[in-house]
C-alpha positions as CSV (number, residue, x, y, z in Angstrom):
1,X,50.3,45.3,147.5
2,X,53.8,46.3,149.0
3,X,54.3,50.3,149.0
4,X,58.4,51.1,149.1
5,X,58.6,54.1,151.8
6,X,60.5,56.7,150.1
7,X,64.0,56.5,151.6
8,X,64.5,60.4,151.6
9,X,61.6,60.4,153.9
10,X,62.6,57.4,156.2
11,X,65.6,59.6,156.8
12,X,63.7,62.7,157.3
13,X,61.5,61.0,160.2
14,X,64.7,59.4,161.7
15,X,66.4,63.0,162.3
16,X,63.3,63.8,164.0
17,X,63.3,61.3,166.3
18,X,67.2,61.9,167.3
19,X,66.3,65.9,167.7
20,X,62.8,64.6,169.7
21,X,65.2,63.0,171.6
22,X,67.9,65.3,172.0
23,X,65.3,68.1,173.2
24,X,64.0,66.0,175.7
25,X,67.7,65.1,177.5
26,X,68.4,69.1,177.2
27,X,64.9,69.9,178.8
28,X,65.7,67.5,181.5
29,X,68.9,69.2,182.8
30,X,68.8,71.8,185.2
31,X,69.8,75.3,184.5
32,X,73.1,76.2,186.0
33,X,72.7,79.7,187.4
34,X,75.1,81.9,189.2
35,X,75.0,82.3,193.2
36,X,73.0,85.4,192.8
37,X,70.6,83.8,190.6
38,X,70.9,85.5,187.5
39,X,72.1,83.8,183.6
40,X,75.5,83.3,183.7
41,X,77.5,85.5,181.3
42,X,78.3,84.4,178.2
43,X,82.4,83.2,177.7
44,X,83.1,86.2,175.8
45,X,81.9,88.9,178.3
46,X,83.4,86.9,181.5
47,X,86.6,88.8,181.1
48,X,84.9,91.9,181.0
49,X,86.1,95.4,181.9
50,X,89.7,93.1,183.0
51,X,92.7,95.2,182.2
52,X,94.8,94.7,178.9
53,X,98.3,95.0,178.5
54,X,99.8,96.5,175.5
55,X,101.6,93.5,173.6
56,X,104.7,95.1,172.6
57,X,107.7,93.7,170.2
58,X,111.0,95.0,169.4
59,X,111.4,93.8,165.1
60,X,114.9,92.7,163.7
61,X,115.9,96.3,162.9
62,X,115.4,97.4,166.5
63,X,112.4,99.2,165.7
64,X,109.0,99.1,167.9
65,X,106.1,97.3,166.9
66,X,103.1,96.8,168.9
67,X,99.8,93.6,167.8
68,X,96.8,93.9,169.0
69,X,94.7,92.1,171.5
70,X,90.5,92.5,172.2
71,X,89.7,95.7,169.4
72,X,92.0,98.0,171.1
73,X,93.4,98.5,167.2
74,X,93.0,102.3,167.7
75,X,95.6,102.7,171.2
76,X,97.7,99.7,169.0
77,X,97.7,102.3,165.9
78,X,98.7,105.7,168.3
79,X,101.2,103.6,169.8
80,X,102.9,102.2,167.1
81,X,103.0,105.9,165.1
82,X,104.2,107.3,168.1
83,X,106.8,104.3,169.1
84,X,105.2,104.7,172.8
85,X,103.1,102.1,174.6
86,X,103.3,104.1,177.6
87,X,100.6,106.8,175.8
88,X,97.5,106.4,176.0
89,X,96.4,103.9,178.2
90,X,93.0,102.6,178.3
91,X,91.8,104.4,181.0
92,X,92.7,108.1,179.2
93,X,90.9,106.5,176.1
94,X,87.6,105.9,178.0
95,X,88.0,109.2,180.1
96,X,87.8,110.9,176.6
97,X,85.4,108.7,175.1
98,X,83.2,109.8,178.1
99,X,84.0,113.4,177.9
100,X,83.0,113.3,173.8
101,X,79.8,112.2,174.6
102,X,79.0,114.3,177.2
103,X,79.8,117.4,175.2
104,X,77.8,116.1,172.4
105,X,74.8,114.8,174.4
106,X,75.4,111.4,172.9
107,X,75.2,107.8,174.2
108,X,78.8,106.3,175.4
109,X,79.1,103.7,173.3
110,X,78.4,105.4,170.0
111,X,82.0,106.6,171.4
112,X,83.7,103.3,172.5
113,X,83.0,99.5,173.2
114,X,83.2,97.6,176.3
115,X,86.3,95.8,174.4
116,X,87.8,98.9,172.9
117,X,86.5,99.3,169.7
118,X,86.8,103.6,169.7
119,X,85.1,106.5,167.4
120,X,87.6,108.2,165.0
121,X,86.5,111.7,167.7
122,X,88.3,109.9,170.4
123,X,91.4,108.8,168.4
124,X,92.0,112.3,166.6
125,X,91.0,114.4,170.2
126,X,93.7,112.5,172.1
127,X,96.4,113.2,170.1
128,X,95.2,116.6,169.7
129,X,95.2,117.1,173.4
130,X,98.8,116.0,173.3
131,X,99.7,119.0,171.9
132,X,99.8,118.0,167.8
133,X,98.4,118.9,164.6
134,X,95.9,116.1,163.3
135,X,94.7,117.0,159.9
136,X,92.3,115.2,157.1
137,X,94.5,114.4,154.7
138,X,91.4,113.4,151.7
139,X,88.3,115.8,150.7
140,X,85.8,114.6,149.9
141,X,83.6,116.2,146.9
142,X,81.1,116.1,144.1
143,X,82.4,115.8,140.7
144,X,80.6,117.0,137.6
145,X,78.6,114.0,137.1
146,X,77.1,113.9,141.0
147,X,79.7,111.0,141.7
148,X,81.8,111.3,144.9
149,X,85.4,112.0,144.8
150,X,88.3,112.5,146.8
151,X,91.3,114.6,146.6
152,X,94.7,114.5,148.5
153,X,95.1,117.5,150.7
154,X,97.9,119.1,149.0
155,X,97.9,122.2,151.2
156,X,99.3,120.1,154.1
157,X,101.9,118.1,151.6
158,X,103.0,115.2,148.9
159,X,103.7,111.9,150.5
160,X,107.6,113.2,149.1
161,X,107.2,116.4,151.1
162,X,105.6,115.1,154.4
163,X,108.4,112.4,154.0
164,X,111.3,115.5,154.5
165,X,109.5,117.2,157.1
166,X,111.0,116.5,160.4
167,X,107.8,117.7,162.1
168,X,105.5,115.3,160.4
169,X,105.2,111.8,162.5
170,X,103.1,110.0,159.9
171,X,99.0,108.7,159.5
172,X,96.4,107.4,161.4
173,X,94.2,105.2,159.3
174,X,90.5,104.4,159.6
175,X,89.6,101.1,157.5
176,X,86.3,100.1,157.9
177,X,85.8,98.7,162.1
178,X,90.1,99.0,162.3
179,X,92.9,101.4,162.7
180,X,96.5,101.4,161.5
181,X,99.4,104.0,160.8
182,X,101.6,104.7,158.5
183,X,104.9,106.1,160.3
184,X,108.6,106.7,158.8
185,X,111.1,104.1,159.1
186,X,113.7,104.4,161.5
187,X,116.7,106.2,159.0
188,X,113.2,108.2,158.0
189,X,113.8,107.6,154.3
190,X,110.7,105.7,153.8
191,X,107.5,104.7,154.5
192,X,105.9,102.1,157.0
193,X,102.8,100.6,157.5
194,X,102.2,99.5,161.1
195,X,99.2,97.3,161.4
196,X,98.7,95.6,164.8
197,X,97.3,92.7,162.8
198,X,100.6,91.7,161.8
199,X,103.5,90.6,163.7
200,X,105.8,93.6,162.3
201,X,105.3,96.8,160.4
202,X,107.0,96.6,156.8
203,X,107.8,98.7,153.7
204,X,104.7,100.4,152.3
205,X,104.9,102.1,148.5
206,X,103.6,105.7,148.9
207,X,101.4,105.6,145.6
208,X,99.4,102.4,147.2
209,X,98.7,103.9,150.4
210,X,97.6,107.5,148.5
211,X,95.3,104.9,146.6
212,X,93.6,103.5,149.0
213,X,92.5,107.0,150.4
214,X,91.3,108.5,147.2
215,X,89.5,105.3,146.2
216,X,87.2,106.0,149.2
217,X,89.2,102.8,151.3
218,X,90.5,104.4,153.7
219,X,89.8,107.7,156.0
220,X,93.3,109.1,156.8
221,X,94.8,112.0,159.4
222,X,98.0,113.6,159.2
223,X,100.3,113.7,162.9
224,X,102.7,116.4,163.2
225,X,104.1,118.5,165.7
226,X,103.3,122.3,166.1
């Protein structure tokens, strides 16, 4: 009597032959260390600590955009508010981040990352110690039914009103693990979403960017002078 070998398990034993195989031809090759003996680092960490230049544009209008390069989205947000990629740099940024936690007995990188990923203490303190007014621009609350809510700060302004004040820059937004702003246009007669994402900053509508903060989407801070 002939027995027919299932063909799902014919191909089942020939992949483990070929990874049998493979294994043995990876066990076989000798480990490359590096001169001091130790694991070399993995590609993404080689460039580590290396400097990073901001990446700076000038857009058709003439206006100043800045795109972002490692996770240094939070100095790309400041810069771009502020039309400045002189301030901060990424040394003032870690000097902070290091001061924050030392005030608050906390670990370092609960503060920043080795590739620039920063806390929303270090962003709001550094433009704080430039001498402005950074202020939350959502509450957050209970409603009657226990559910959380937010509500527009309306002590500080409508998007209408902060749009005529000559002291008031614009926002730094906190998305979930990135930052952008939202800054006046050059003639300062609308609104402008600067995300370093994106090649440009462009036209924002005031009633979707006042959305996304009372849906819970994004944290936001107003920037004005004193």
């Amino acid at each position: 009597m002939t027995t027919i070998e299932d063909p799902l398990y014919a191909v089942a034993r020939k992949r483990k032959r070929e990874w049998e195989t493979i294994a043995k031809q990876v066990s076989a090759c000798e480990s490359k260390q590096s001169a001091g003996g130790g694991v070399p680092k993995p590609y993404n960490l080689r460039q580590r600590g290396a400097p990073v230049e901001p990446v700076s544009t000038t857009m058709p209008d003439g206006d100043f955009h800045e795109t972002q390069r490692g996770m240094y989205c939070g100095m790309h947000a400041i810069h771009n508010l502020f039309r400045d990629n002189t301030w901060p740099t990424v040394t003032e940024m870690n000097t902070l981040a290091e001061q924050l936690a030392k005030e608050a007995g906390d670990k370092v990188y609960n503060h920043k990352s080795f590739n620039g990923y920063y806390s929303s203490d270090v962003i709001v303190r550094i433009i704080q110690d430039k001498g402005y007014i950074v202020r939350n621009m959502v509450k957050q609350m209970r409603g009657d039914n226990g559910n959380q809510i937010w509500l527009w700060n309306h002590e500080v302004g409508t998007m209408h009103q902060l749009l005529n004040n000559d002291n008031v820059l614009g926002f730094i937004i906190h998305q979930p693990q990135h930052y952008t702003a939202l800054r006046k246009n050059l003639d300062k007669d609308d609104w402008q979403y600067s995300n370093s994402y994106s090649k440009q900053s462009n036209y924002m509508n005031p009633h979707e960017f006042c959305k996304q903060a009372l849906n819970g989407v994004w944290t936001v801070w107003c920037v004005s002078k004193k």
